[in-house]
C-alpha positions in Angstrom: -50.8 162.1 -41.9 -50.7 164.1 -38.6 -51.5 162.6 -35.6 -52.4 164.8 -32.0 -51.2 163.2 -28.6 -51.4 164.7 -25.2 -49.3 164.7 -22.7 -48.4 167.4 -19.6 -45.9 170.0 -18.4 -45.6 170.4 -14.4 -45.0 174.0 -13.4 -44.8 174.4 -10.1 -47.1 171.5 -8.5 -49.8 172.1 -11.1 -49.8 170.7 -14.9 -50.4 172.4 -18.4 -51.4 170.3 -21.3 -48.9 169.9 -24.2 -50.1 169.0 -27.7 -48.1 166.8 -29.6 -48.3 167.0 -33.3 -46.6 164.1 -35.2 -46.4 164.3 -39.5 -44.9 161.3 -40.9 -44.1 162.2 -45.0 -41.9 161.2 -47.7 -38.2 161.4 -46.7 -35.9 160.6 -44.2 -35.6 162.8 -41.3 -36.5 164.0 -37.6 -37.1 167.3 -36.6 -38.4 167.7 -32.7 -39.5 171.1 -32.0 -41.2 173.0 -29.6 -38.7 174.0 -27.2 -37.7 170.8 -25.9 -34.9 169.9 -23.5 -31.8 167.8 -24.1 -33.6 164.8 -21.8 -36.7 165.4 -24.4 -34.4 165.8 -27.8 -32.3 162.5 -27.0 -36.2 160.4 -26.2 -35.6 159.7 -30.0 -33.2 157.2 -29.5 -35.3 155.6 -26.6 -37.9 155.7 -28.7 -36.5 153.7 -32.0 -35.1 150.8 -29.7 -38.4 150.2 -27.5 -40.5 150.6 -30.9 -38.6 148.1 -32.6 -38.5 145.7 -29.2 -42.0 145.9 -29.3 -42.4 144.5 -32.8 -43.1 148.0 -34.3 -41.7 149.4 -37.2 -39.4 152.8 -37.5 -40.9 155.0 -40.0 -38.1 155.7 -42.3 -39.7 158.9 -43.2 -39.7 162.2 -42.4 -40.8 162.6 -38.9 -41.6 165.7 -37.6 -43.2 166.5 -34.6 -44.0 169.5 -32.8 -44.6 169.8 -28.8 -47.2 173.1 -28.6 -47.3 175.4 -26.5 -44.0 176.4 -28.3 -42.9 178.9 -25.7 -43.1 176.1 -22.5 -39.6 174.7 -22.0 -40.5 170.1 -21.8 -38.0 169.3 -19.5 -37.6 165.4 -18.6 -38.0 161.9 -20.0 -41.9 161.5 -19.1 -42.8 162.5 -22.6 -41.5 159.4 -24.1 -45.0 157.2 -24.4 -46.7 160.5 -25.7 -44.2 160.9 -28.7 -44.0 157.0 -29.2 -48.3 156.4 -29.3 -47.9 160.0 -32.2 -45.2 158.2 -33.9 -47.9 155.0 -34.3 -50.6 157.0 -35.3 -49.2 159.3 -37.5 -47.6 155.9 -39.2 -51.0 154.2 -39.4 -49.9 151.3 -36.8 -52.7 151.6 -34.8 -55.3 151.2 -37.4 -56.4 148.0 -37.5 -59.4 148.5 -39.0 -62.0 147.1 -36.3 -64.5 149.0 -34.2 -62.9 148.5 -31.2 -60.2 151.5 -31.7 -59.8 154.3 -29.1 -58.9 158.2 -30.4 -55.8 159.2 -29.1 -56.6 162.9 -28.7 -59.5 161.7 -25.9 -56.8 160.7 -24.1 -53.4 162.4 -22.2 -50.9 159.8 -21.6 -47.4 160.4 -20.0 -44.6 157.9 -19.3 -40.8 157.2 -20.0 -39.5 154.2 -21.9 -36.9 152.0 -21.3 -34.9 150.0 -24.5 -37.3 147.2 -24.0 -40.8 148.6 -24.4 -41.4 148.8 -20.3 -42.5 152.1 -19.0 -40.6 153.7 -16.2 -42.7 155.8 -13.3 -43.1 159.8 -13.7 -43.5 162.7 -10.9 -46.0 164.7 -10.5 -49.0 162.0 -11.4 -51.7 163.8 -9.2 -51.1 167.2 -10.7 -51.3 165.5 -14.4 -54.5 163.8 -13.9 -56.1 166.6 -11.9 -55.4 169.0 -15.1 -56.6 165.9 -17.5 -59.9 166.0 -16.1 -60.1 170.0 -16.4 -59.8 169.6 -19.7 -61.8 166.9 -20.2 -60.1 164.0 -21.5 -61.8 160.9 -20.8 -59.3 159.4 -19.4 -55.3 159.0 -18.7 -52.6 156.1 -18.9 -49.2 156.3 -16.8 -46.9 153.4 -15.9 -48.8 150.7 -13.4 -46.9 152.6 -10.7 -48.2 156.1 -10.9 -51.8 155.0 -11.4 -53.4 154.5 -8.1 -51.9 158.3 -7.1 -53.7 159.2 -10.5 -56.7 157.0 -9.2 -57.1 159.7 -6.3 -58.8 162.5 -8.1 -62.0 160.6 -9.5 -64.1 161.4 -12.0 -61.7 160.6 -14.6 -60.6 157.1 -15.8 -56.7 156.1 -14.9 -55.3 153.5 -17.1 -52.3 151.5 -15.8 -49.8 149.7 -18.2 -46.6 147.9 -17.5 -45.0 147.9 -21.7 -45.7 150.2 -24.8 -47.2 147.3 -26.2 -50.1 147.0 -23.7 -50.5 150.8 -24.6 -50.6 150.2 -28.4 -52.6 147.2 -27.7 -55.6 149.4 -25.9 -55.6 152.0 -28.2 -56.3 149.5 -31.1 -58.4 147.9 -29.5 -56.7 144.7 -28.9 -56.5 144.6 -25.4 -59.0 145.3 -22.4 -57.7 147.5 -19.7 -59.4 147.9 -16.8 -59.7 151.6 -15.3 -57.7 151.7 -11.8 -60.0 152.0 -8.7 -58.9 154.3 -6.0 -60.1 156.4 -3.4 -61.8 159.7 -4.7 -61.2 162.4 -2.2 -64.7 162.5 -1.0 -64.0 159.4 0.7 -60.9 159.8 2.7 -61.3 159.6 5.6 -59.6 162.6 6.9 -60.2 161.9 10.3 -58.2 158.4 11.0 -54.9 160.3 12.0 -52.2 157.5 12.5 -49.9 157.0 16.1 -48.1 160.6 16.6 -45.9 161.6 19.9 -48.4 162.1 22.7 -48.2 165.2 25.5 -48.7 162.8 28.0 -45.3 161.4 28.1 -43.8 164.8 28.7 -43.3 165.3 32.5 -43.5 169.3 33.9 -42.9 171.4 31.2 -46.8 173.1 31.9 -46.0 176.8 30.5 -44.0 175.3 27.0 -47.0 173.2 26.5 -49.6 176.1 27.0 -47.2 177.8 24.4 -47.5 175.4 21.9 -51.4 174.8 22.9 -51.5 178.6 21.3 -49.0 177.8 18.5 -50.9 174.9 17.1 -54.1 176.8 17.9 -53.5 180.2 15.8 -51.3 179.0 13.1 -48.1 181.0 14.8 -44.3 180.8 14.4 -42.9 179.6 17.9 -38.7 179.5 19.3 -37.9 177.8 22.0 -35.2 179.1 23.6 -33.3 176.6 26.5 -30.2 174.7 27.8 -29.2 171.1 26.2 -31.3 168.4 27.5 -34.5 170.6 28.4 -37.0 169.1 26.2 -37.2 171.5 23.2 -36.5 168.7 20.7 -38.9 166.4 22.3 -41.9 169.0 22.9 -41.3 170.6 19.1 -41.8 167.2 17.7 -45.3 166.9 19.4 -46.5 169.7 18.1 -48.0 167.8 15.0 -50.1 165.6 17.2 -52.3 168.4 18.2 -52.8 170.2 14.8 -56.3 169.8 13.3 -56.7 167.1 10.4 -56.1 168.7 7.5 -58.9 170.0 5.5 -60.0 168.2 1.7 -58.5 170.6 0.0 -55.3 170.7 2.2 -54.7 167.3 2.1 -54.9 167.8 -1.5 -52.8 170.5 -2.0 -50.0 168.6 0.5 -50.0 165.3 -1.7 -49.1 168.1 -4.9 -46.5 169.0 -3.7 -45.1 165.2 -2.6 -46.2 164.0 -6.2 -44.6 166.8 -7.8 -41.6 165.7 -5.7 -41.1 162.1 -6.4 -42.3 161.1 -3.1 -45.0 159.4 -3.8 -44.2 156.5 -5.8 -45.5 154.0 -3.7 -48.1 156.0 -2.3 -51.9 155.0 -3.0 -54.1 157.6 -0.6 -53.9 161.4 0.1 -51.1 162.5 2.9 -53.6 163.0 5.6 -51.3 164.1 8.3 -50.1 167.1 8.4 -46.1 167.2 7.2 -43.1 167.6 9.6 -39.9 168.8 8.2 -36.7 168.9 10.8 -33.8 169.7 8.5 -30.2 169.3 9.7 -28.5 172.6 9.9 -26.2 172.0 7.2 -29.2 172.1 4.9 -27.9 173.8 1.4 -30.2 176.6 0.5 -31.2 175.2 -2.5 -32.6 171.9 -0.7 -34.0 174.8 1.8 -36.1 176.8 -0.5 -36.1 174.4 -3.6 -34.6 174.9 -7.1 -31.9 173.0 -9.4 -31.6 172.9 -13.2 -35.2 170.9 -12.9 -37.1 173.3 -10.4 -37.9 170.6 -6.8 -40.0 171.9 -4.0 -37.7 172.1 -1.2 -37.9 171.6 2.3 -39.9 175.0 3.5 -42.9 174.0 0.6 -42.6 170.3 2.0 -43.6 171.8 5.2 -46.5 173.1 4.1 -49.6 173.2 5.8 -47.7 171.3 8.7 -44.8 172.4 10.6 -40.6 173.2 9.8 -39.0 172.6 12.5 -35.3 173.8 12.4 -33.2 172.5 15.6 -30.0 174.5 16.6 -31.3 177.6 15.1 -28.0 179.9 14.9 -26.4 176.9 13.5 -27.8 177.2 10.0 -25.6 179.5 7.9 -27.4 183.3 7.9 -28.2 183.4 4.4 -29.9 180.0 4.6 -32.3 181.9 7.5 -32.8 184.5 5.6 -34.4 183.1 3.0 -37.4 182.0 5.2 -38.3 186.0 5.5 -40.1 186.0 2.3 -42.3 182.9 2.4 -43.1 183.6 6.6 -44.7 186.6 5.3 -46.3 185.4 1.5 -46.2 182.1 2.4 -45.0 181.1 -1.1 -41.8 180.7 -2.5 -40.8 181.9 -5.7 -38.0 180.1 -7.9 -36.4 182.9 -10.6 -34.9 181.2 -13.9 -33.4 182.9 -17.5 -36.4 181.8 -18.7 -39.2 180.8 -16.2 -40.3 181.7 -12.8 -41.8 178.6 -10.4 -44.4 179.5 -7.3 -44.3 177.1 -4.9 -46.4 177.2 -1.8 -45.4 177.6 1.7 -47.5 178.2 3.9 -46.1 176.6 7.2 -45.6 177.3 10.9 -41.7 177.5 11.9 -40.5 176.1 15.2 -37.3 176.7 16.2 -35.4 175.7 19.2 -31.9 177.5 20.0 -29.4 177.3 23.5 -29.3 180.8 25.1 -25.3 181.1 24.7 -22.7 179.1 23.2 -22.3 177.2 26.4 -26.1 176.6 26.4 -26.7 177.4 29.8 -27.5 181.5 30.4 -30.7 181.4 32.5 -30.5 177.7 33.6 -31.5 177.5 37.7 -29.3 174.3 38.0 -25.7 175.2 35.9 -23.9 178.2 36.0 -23.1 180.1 32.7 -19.6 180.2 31.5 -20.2 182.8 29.1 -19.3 186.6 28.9 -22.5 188.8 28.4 -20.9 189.5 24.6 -20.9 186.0 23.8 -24.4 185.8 24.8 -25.1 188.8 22.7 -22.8 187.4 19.8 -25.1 184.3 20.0 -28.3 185.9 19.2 -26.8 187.9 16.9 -26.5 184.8 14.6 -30.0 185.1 14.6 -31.1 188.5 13.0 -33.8 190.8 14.6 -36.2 190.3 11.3 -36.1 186.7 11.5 -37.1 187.1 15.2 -39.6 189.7 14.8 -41.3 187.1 13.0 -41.7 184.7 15.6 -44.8 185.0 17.6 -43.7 183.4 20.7 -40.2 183.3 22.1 -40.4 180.8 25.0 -38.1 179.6 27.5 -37.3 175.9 28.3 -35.8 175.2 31.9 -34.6 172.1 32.8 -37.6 169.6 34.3 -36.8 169.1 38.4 -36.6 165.7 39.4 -39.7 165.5 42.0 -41.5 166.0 38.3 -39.7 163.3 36.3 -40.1 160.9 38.8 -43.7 161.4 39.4 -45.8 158.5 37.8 -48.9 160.6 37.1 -49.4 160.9 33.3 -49.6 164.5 31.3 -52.4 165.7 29.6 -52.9 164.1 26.1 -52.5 165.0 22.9 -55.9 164.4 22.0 -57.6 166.5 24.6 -55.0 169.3 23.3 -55.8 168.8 20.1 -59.8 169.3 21.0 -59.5 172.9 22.4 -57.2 173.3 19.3 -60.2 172.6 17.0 -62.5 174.4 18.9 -60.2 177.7 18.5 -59.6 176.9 14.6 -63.6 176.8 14.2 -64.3 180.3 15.6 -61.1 181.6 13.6 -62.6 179.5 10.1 -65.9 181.6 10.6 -64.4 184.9 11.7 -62.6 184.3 8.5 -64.9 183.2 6.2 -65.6 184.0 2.6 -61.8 185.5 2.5 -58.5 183.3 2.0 -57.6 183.4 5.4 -57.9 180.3 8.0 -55.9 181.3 11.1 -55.0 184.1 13.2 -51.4 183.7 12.0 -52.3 184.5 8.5 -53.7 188.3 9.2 -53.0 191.3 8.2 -53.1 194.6 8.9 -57.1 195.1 8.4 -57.8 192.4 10.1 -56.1 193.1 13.1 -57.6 196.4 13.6 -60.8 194.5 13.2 -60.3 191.9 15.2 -57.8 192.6 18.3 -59.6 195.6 19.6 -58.1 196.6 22.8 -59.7 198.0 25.9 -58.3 201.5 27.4 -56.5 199.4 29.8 -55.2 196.7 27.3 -53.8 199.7 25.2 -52.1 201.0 27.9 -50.5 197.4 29.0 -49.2 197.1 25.5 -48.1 200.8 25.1 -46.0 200.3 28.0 -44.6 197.2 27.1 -43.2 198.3 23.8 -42.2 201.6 25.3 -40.1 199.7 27.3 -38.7 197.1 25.8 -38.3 199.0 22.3 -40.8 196.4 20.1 -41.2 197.2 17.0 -44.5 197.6 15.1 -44.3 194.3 13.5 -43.7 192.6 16.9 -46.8 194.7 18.0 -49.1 193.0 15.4 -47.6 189.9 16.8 -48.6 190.2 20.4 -52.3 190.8 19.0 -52.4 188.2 16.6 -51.1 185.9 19.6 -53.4 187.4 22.2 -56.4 187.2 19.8 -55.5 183.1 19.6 -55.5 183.1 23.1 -58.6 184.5 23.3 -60.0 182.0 21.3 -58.7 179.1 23.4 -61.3 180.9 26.0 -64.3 180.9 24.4 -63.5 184.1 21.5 -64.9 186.8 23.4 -63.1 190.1 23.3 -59.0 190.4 24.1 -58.4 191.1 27.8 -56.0 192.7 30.1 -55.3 189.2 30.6 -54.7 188.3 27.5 -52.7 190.9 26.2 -50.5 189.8 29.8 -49.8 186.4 28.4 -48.9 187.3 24.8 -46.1 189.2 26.1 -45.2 187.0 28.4 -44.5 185.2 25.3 -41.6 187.2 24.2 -38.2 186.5 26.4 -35.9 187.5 23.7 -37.6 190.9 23.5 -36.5 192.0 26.9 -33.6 194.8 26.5 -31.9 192.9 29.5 -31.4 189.7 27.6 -27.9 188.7 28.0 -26.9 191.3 30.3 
């Protein structure tokens, strides 16, 4: 007899179904095939104990069973439950003869065993019930843990169950399971942002906060450039609090990614804020960008559709930055293996905050640089000038006076920000619609020529600017794309003299007499 289970491969953050055909016939033997992993061949041990725990028998037949797609590598313990539930059927266990029985091919079903029959939590739940309900299965069953993630999606039924028995149990008809309630995505409510880091408790700081008004506003990369003690740390960390909510489809798309991760566990509702990642600088690269003998997500596709925020820039070690060159521009990350390749996306805004000299204080009003001008220049040479190019605004951070830190008058909020933030992001999302684009951060070549249009006199402002400062054409397209946001934030009319003005005055790193 030949029974067909289904379970799920993740590649990536999405899933692919695999078809699991179990034979049971005369002899004694087990093949396994199907390209399986050493995690996926040894499940046959697992597998005897928990069946036997459970009051099943081991066919002591010939067992063979064959995980289709052939050419898709099953990495991981998850398939466990999915050979197990074949094993029964193809075995007649779970014909009882009543009425009550379900079909195990309506049905994918993923989970790893322990000795005892309980079922052990998977990653990636979301992804895998997502992909069952493209298909068309009527329904799914993971461990009790992963089944409220699963409930997210809708429009398919989620099954939760604690043993293999209680699986067996359902399938024959035995036992009554419940399908988990949870809360489709149609019903999140998007809005209800929890308690973030408000503006208002900054004191001064009035031109970094504009800065980061126009960050947050146009999607854009941001470097804040500043003695110890200035603020960067503080303000870069508020930058989430003024972000727009993210989208349905965003929010969906970020919880992937965490599912896919492991990170969700315990979670029962869609991340709804978006993410903030502040690695330490002695990040490896692989945590950085993602990888390992089991592809992860790393920290750059955590970030996405929020913000990475790497403190102490020219501390991380140069190949670790310039790894980040690829996905600032693609916004994905790709993951190259012998045998596979893994996308990943990342689409995120970097902020990056960096001293102006190894003493930290070149340019501070108040403390007098130690540093020789080719220590400065050393410095920012950590840094390379692609990585920089593709920052949109280099700002400087001076120390706050004290008249200004004493003063008891409150800042501007986060949540008046945050309005003219959304106000901009609705004139960019219909500029932009009908194509993949969602920010000014995000365009290209065609669109800027459409879209940043400059007066003879805003020509003329940039023209001289690069002339003199030697920009190149990539930190050209920059300026626009910044003075287009900034635009925006006044209404979207056309870009001005004024504009144009303020987008380079966004670029102190630029200027040939930096660190001389």
């Amino acid at each position: 007899m030949i029974a067909k289970t289904y379970g799920a491969a993740v590649v990536g953050i999405d899933a692919l179904v695999i078809r699991v055909e179990t034979s049971v016939e005369p002899g004694v033997n087990f093949m396994l095939v199907g390209l399986p992993d050493s995690a996926v061949k040894e499940s046959h041990y697992r597998i005897a104990t928990a069946l036997l725990h459970c009051g099943f028998k081991v066919p002591v037949r010939k067992i063979v069973i064959n995980m289709a797609p052939a050419d898709l590598k099953k990495e991981g313990s998850a398939y466990d439950l999915t050979l197990a539930m074949g094993i029964l059927a193809a075995s007649g266990q779970l014909n009882t003869g009543g009425q009550e029985a379900l079909d195990t091919e309506r049905y994918m079903m993923m989970g790893e065993l322990s000795l005892d029959g309980r079922l052990r939590p998977v990653k990636g739940a979301l992804p895998l019930a997502i992909e069952a309900r493209r298909q068309g299965f009527k329904g799914i069953v993971l461990p009790s843990v992963n089944a409220p993630e699963a409930a997210l999606v809708g429009d398919i039924e989620v099954y939760g169950a604690d043993t293999l028995q209680e699986v067996a149990g359902f399938f024959r008809g035995d036992i009554r399971m419940r399908p988990v309630s949870g809360d489709s995505l149609d019903k999140q409510d998007l809005e209800c942002l929890p308690e973030e880091p408000d503006f208002d408790e900054v004191k001064g700081q009035a031109f970094c906060k504009r800065a980061l008004e126009i960050t947050a506003a146009g999607g854009h990369n941001i470097l804040l450039v500043g003695p110890p003690g200035s603020g960067k740390t503080m303000l870069a960390r508020r930058l989430s609090g003024i972000l727009p909510p993210l989208t349905t489809d965003e929010a969906l798309e970020t919880t992937k990614i965490y599912s896919v991760a492991g990170k969700m566990i315990t979670a029962r509702r869609l991340i709804r804020t978006r993410p903030f990642r502040d690695p330490h600088h002695t990040v490896s690269y692989a945590a950085l960008v993602g990888g390992g003998s089991f592809p992860q997500p790393g920290e750059i596709s955590l970030a996405h559709n929020g913000v990475l925020f790497l403190d102490e820039l020219p501390e991380f070690t140069r190949a670790t930055l310039e790894v980040l060159r690829q996905p600032l521009e693609d916004r994905k990350i790709s993951i190259c293996r012998a045998k596979m390749r893994v996308d990943y996306p990342a689409s995120f805004m970097l902020v990056a905050s960096m001293n102006p000299c190894p003493c930290g204080y070149y340019g501070s009003p108040d403390t007098p640089c130690t540093c020789k001008p080719s220590a400065v220049e050393r410095y920012l040479n950590k840094v390379s000038g692609p990585l920089l190019d593709r920052m949109d605004l280099h700002v400087q951070v001076l120390p706050v006076p004290y008249q200004e830190l004493a003063s008891s008058s409150a800042g501007e909020s986060s949540r008046s920000i945050r309005q003219r933030v959304m106000e901009a992001r609705k004139i960019q999302t219909a500029r932009f619609s009908g194509t993949p684009l969602f920010c000014n951060a995000q365009m290209q070549s065609r669109q800027i020529q459409e879209y940043c249009r400059l007066s003879a006199s805003s020509g003329a402002l940039l023209k001289n600017a690069m002339q003199r400062y030697g920009l190149s054409a990539r930190t050209c397209h920059r300026i626009l794309k910044v003075a287009r946001t900034i635009a925006d934030l006044a209404g979207g009319g056309d870009i001005t003299d004024v504009h144009v003005a303020e987008a380079l005055h966004y670029r102190c790193i630029d200027r040939s007499t930096y660190g001389r």
